[in-house]
N, C-alpha and C positions, 0 to 999 in steps of 0.2 A: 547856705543862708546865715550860720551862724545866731542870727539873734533879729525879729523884725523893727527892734528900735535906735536908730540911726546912731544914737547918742555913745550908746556901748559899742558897735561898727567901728565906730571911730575911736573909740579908748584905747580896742587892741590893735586898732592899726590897720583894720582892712580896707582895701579899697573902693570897695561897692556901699549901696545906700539900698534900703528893702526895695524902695521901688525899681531898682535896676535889677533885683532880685527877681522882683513881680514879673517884669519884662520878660528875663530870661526862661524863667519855670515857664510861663503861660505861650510862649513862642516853639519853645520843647513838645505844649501839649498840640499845639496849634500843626506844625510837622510831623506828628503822628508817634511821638514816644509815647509809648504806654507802661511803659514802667522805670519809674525819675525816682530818688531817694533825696531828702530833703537833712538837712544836718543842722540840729543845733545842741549850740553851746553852753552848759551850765557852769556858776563859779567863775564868771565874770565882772572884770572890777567894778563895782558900785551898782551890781545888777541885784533886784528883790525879786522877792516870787513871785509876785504881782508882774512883773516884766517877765517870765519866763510862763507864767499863765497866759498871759496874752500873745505869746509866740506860737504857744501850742494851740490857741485857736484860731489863730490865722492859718498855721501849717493845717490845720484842718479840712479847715475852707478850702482848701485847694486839693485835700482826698488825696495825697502821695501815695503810693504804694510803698516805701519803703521809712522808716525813718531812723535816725542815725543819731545817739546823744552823748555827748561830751564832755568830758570835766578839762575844764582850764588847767595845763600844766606849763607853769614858766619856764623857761630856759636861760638858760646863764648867757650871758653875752647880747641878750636882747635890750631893745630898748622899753618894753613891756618890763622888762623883770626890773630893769634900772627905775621905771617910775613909779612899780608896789614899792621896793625898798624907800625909794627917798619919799615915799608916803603921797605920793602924789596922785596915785590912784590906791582904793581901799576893794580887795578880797572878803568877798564874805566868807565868815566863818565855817569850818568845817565840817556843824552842826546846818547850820544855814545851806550850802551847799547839797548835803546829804537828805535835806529836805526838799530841795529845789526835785533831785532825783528821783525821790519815790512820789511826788507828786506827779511827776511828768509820765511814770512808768503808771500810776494809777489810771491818770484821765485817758492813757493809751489804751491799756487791757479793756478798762470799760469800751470805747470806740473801735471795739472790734482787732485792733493790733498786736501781733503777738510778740513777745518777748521772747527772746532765741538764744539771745548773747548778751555780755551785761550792758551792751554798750549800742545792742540794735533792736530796731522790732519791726515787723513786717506784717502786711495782711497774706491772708491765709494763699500762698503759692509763690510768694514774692520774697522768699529767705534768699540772700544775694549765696551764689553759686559758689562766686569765687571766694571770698570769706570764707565762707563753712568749709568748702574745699582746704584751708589752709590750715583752720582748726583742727580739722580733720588730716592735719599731716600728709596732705597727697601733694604729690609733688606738679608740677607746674613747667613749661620753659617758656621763657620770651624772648619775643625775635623782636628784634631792632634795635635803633640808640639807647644806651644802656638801659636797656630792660633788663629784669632779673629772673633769676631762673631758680628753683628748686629741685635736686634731681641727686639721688644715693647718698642723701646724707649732706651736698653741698648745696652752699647757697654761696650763686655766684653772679654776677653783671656783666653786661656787652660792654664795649667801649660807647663814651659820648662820641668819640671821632670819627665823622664817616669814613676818611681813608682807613684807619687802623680797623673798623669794623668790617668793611668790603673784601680786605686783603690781608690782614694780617691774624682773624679772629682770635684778636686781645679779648680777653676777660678780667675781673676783678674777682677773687676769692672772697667772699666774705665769711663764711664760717663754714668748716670741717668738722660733721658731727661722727662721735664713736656710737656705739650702741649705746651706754650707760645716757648719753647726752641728750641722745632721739630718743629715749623713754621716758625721761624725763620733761623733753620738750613737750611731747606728746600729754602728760598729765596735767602739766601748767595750759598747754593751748583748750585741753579739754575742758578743764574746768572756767572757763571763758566762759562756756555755753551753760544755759540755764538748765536743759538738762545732764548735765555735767560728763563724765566720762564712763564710760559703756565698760564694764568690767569685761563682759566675754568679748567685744573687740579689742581689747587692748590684751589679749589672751592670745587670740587667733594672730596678733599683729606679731607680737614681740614671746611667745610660747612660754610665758609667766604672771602671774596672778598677782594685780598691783596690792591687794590687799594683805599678800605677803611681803612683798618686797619691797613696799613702802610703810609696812606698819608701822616704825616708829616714829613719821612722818604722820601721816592717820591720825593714829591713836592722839598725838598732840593738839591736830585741827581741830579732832572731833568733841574731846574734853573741853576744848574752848569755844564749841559750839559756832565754829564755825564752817563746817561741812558736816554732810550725813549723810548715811549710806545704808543704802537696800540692796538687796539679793542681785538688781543689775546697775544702780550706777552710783557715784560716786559725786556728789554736787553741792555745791555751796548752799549753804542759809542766807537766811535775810541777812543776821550779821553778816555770816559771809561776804556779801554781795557789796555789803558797805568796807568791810574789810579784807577786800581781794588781795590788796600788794600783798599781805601782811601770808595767804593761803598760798600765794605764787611763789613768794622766797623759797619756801621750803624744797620747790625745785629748782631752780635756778643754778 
């Protein structure tokens, strides 16, 4: 969905208008999906919070099981990022944004949805499988035109070509992890998730204690009051939450 007001749809370039949106969601419930996750977008050019209120109660109305929220990040070579620079469309503020968020995440928790991950929230049985499955570092493989796959540390893709995927089973390597890499990945993916990262599972996983082998890591988040840690896990603060890149470098 991105956003129910047509005007912002079109700023970033999408192709759809909410009521094509309406169409689709209610054709979905109409066919017998019972569980559809609905995504919207905060920190959109010349979007108020009055416009991001009124999304979240339309997404309401319509009872999702899942919902999915977003912070606007430009990309270089787009035609979006060409028209914030030459001022042609206006980002709200940092501040502005970061308000847009804990509003959205507020009127959720009150409405019954649970917040899982900084970036999802679900009603109570509807946490999406395959997400958590990745935060949770398990591995995965996909079958077909370049699907991707996760498996001992690689992350690799089929080919797009049906010949070369039929007959020749071409792959694309994307990333070769060592141990130190997958430990690592493991504590940036963990801390995603709002209950942050499970110290005796990351014991059991990798046969070392992140609270030693990441202390001077730690120790630095923690004085900045950006994560905290109890006897089992290891998890962002509210700054935190607001300051994730800033908790993620550290592993990276």
């Amino acid at each position: 969905m991105q956003s129910t007001c047509d005007v912002l749809l079109s700023n970033i370039g999408r192709i759809h208008n909410f009521k094509q949106f309406l169409e689709t969601y209610n054709l979905a419930r109409k066919i017998g999906f019972k569980n559809i996750n609905v995504d919207l977008m905060i920190g959109l050019p010349n979007q108020t919070i009055s416009d991001v209120e009124e999304s979240i109660k339309q997404i309401l109305d319509l009872r999702p099981e899942h919902i999915s929220v977003y912070s606007l990040i430009l990309e270089e070579g787009t035609k979006l990022k060409d028209m914030v620079d030459s001022e042609e469309l206006t980002l709200p503020s940092e501040e502005l944004e970061r308000q847009m968020y804990w509003k959205v995440k507020n009127i959720l928790e009150i409405c019954g949805y649970e917040h899982y991950e900084i970036s999802n929230f679900a009603k109570k049985g509807y946490r999406s499988k395959h997400n958590t499955a990745c935060w949770d570092q398990k591995e995965y493989i996909g079958l077909g035109l370049g699907s991707h796959s996760y498996l001992n540390g690689v992350r690799y893709s089929n080919s797009e070509e049906m010949e070369e995927y039929l007959y020749s089973n071409k792959r694309t390597i994307h990333e070769e992890q060592d141990y130190e890499t997958k430990m690592k990945e493991y504590m940036l993916l963990g801390l995603r998730k709002i209950e942050g990262v499970n110290i005796q599972e990351f014991k059991n996983k990798f046969m070392q204690n992140p609270i030693y082998l990441y202390m001077i890591e730690l120790n630095k988040l923690f004085e900045d009051k950006l994560i905290e840690i109890d006897t089992e896990y290891i998890k962002l603060t509210k700054k935190g939450i607001d300051l994730a890149n800033l908790v993620w470098e550290e592993f990276v």
